[in-house]
C-alpha positions in Angstrom: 4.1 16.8 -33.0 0.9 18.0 -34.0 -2.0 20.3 -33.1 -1.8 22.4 -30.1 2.4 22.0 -30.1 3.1 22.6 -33.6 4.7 25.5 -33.1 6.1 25.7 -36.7 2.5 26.0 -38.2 1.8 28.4 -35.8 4.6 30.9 -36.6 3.7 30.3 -40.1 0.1 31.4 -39.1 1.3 34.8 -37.4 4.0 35.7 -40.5 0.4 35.3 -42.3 -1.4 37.3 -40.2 1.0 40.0 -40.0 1.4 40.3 -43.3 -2.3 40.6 -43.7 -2.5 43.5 -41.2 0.4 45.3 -43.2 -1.4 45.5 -46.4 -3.1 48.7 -47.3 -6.5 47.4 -48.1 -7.3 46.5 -44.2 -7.9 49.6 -42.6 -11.2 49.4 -45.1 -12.5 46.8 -43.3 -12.4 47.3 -39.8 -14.0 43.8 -38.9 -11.4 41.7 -40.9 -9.1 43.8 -39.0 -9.8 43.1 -35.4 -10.5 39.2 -35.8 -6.9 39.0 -37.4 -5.8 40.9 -35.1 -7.3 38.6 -32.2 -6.2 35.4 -34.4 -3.0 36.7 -34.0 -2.6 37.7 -30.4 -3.9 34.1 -29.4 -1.1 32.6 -31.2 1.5 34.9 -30.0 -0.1 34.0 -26.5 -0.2 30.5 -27.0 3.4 30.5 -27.8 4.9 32.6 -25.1 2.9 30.0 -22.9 4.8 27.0 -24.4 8.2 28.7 -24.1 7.6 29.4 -21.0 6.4 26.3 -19.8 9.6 24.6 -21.7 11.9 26.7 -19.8 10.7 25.5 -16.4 10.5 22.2 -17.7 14.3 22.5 -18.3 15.4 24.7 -15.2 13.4 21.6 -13.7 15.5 19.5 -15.1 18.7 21.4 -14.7 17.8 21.3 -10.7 17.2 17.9 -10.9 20.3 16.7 -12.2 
């Protein structure tokens, strides 16, 4: 799956980003700073969401069955 559900890019994304906000030269550019720093709370958001979402899909399940 692609786009929104591919969760594998997006973990790659926030090891990226983290990274990025590690590295010494960023507290010199405050701007840089926040948008990873929003990039990278988005992602972590967007994933919580689908766990989430998958675990009630399978408790769902579970209920069902």
């Amino acid at each position: 799956m692609g786009g929104h559900f591919d969760l594998d890019s997006k973990k790659e994304e926030i090891t990226k980003l983290e990274s990025e906000l590690n590295s010494e030269g960023i507290w010199n550019d405050p701007q840089k700073m926040s948008n990873l720093n929003s990039k990278l709370a988005t992602l972590k958001k967007s994933i919580t969401k689908y766990n989430e979402l998958e675990k009630s899909i399978i408790d769902s399940l579970d209920l069902l069955s």
